[in-house]
C-alpha positions in Angstrom: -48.0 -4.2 -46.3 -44.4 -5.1 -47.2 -41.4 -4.9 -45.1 -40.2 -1.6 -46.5 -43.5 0.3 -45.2 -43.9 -1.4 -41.8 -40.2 0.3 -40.8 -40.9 3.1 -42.0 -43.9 3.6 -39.8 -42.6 1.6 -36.9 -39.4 4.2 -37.2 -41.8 7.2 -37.4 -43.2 6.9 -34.5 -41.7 8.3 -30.8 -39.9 5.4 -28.7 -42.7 4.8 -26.4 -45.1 3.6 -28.8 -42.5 1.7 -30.8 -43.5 -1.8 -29.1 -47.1 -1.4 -28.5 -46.8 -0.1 -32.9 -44.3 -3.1 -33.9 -46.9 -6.1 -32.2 -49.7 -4.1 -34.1 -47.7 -4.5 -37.6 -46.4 -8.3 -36.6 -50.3 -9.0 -36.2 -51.4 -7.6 -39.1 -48.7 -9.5 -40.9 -49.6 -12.4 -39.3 -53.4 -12.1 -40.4 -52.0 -11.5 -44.1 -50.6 -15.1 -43.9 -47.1 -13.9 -44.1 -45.3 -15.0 -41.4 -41.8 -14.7 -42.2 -42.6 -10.3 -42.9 -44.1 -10.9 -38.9 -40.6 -12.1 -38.0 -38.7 -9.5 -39.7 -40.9 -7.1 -38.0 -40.8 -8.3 -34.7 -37.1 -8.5 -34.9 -36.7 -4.6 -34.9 -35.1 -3.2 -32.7 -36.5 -0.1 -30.7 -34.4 2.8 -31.7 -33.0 5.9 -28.8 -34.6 9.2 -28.9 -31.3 10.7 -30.7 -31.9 8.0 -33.3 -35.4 8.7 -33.6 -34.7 11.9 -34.1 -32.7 11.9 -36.7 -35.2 9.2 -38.5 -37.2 12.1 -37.8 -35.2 14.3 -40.3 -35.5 12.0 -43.3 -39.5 12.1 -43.2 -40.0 15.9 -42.2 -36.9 17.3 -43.7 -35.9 15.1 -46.8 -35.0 18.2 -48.9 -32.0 19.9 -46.3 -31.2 16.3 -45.5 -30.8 14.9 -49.2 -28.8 18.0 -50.0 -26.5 17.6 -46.9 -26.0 14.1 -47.7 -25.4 14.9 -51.4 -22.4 17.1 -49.8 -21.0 14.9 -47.8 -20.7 12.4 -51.2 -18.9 15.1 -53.3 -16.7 15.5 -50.3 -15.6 12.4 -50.3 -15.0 12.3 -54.2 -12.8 15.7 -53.2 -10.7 13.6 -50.2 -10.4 10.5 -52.6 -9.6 12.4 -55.8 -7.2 15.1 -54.0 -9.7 17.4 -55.2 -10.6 20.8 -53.4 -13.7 21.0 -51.4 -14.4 24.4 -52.6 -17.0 26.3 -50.2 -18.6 22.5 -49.2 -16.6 22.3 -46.1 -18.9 25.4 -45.2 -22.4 24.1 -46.6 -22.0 20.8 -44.7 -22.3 23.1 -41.5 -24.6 25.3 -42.3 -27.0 22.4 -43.0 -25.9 20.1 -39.7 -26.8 23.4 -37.9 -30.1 23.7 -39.8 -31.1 20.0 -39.5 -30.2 19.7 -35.8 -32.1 22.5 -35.4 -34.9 20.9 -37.0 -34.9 17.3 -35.3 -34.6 19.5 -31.7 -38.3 21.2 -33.1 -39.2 18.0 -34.5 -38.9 16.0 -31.2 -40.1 18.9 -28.8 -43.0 19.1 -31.1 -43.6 15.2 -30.7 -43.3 15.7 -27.0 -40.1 14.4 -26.8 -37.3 17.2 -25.8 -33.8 16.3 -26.5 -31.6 17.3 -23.7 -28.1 18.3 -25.0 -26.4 15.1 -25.1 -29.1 13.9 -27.5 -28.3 16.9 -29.7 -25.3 16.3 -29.8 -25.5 12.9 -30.9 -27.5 13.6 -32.9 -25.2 16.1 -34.8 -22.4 13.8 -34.6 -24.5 11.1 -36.6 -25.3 13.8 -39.6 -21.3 14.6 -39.4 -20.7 10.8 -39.6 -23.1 10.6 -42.7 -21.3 13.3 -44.5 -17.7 10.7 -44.5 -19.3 7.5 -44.2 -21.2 6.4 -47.2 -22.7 3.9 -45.3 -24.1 5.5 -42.5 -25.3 8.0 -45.3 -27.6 5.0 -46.6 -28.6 4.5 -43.0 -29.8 8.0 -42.2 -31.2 8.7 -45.5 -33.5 5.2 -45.1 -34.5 6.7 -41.8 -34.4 3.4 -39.9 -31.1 4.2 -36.9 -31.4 2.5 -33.8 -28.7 4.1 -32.1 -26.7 7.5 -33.3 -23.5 7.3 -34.9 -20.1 8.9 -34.9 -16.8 8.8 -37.3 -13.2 9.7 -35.6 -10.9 11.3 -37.8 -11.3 14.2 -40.1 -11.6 12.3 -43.5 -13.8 9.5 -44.8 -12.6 5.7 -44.0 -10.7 4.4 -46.9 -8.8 8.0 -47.5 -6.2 8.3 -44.2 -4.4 11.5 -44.7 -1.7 10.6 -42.2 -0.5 7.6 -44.8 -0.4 9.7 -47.9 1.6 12.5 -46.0 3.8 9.5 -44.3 4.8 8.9 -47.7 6.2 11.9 -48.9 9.5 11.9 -47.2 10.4 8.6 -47.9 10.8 9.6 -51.6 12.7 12.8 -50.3 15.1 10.2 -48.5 17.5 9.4 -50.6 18.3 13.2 -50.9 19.8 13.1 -47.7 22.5 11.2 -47.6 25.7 13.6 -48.4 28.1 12.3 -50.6 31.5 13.9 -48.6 30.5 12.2 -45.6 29.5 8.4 -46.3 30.8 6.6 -43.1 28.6 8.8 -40.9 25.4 8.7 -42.9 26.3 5.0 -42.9 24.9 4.3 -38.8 21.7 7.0 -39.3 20.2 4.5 -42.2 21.2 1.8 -40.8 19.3 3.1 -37.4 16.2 4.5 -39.2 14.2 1.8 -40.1 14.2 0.3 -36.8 13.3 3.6 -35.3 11.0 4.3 -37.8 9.4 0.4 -37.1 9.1 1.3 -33.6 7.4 4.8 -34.0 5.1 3.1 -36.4 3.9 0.5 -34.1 3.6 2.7 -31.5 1.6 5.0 -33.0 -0.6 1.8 -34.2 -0.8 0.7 -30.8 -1.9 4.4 -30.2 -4.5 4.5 -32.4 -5.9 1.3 -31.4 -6.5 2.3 -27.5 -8.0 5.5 -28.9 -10.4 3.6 -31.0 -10.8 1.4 -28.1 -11.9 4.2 -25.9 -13.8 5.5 -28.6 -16.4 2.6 -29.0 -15.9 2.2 -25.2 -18.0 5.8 -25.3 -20.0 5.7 -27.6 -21.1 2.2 -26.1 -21.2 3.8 -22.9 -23.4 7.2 -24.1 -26.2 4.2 -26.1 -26.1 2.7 -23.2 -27.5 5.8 -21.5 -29.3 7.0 -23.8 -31.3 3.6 -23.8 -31.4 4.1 -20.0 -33.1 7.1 -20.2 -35.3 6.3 -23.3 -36.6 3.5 -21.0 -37.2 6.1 -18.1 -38.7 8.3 -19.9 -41.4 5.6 -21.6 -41.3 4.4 -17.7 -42.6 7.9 -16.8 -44.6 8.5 -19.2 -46.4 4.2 -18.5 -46.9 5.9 -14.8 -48.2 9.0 -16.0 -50.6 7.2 -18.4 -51.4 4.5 -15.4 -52.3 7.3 -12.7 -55.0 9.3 -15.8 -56.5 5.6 -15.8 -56.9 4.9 -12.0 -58.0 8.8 -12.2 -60.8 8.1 -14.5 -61.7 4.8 -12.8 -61.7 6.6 -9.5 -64.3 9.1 -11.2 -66.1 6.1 -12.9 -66.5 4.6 -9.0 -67.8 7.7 -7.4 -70.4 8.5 -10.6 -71.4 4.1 -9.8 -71.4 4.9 -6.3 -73.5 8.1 -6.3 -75.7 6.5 -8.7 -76.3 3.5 -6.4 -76.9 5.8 -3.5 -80.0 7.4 -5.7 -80.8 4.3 -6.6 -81.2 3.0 -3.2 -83.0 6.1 -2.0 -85.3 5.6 -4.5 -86.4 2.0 -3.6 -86.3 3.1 -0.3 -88.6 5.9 -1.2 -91.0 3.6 -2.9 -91.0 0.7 -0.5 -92.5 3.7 2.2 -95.0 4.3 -0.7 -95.5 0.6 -1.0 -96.2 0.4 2.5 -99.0 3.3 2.6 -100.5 2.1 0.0 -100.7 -1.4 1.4 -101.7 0.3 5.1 -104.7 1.8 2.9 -105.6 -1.0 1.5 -106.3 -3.1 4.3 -107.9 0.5 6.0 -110.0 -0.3 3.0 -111.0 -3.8 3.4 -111.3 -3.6 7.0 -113.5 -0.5 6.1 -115.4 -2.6 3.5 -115.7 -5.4 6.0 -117.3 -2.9 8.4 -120.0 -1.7 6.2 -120.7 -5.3 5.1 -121.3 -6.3 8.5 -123.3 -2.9 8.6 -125.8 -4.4 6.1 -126.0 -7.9 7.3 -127.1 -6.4 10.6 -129.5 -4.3 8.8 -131.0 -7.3 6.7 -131.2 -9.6 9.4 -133.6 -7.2 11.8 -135.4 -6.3 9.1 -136.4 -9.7 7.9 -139.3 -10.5 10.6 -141.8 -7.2 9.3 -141.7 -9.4 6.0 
């Protein structure tokens, strides 16, 4: 077993066997002698049913997956380069659609239903892996512990707004008008300054937005955990009330088997006891006749 094969199974399997299936592989690593592979194991961390889900994708649905991942890198080549996208704009959803599709059987099939908000984290992860090279290495290993999500329409590293921002500023000096110096004098003076300003409030901007952004998307792992662990609480209860059924059934088969037992030792202590009642019916019998012949002997003995 190496580290690379124990996630991949730990990852496979739904959230509420995750634990009970990561102490299984930290003891077989531990019996192998190799305890640093038992750490590394037993420091993973349970993923949320969205996550598992998509891990779900990458075992069950390599093919649509590798291909929508393989997109989502010649996209980014396109954005980087300046490129067109062609008709891969339009692939990209047709396979999200198919794969979340998919990982909605997948789960439902495992007995896990995703309710919509999991789908839809779910499908904002596979969108995230089509700009984001490195959540694409994520979801392809199949190993997520929590879904992801991208703002913006392009990859990181490629910010449309900068490259159109620039544009004007080399059709600047095209404005000023020759016939009129003294006024176009104040405006340029003015315009950085303004410019500054608008820049650093848009910055400031951006940065509550991608404040509240992480707030939610802390916020919706957060419940998703929350309901991950109520779900796996459920389904402990479930499993606890089948076991006190069975040992309830268990109790009544001991208890009915006690009850025969005790009628039949009953039954053959009343056996016992006729038997022994004929026995001494017997020997007192025996007795009788025995004193039957002593009589008999002794008045016969004179005549000899």
């Amino acid at each position: 077993m190496d580290f690379s094969s124990a996630a991949r199974e730990l990852y496979g399997v739904p959230p509420g066997e995750f634990t009970s299936t990561r102490e299984r592989l930290v003891q077989e690593a531990r019996s192998e002698g190799d305890a640093a592979l038992a750490k590394r194991i037993g420091a993973l961390r349970r993923p949320t049913l969205p996550a598992w889900a998509v891990n779900l994708l990458s075992r069950f649905a390599a093919d649509d997956l590798g291909e929508l991942l393989d997109v989502g890198a010649r996209l980014r080549e396109a954005w980087a380069s300046g490129g067109g996208i062609g008709g891969l704009e339009q692939r990209r959803g047709e396979l999200v659609t198919r794969l979340v599709r998919k990982a909605r059987d997948l789960a439902g099939e495992a007995g896990r239903p995703l309710r919509d908000p999991a789908v839809r984290e779910v499908e904002d992860t596979l969108q995230a892996a089509t700009v984001d090279g490195d959540i694409a290495e994520e979801v392809r290993q199949g190993r997520l512990t929590h879904p992801r999500s991208h703002t913006g329409f392009v990859p990181a590293g490629f910010p449309v707004a900068e490259r159109e921002k620039a544009e004007p500023e080399k059709a600047e000096p095209e404005k000023p008008r020759r016939e009129k110096p003294r006024r176009e004098k104040a405006p340029r003076a003015e315009a950085p300054p303004r410019r500054a300003e608008d820049t650093r409030r848009a910055e400031a901007r951006e940065r509550a937005r991608q404040a509240a952004v992480r707030r939610a998307e802390k916020a919706a792992r957060d419940l998703a955990e929350r309901e991950t662990e109520h779900a796996e609480a459920r389904e402990d209860l479930r499993t606890a009330d089948a076991e006190v059924g069975r040992l309830r059934r268990e109790l009544d088969k001991v208890r009915r088997d006690l009850d025969r037992a005790v009628a039949r030792q009953e039954s053959a202590e009343r056996r016992l006891e006729k038997a022994e009642q004929r026995r001494d019916k017997a020997a007192r019998a025996a007795r009788e006749a025995r004193r039957k012949v002593d009589e008999v002997s002794g008045d016969a003995a004179p005549a000899i």
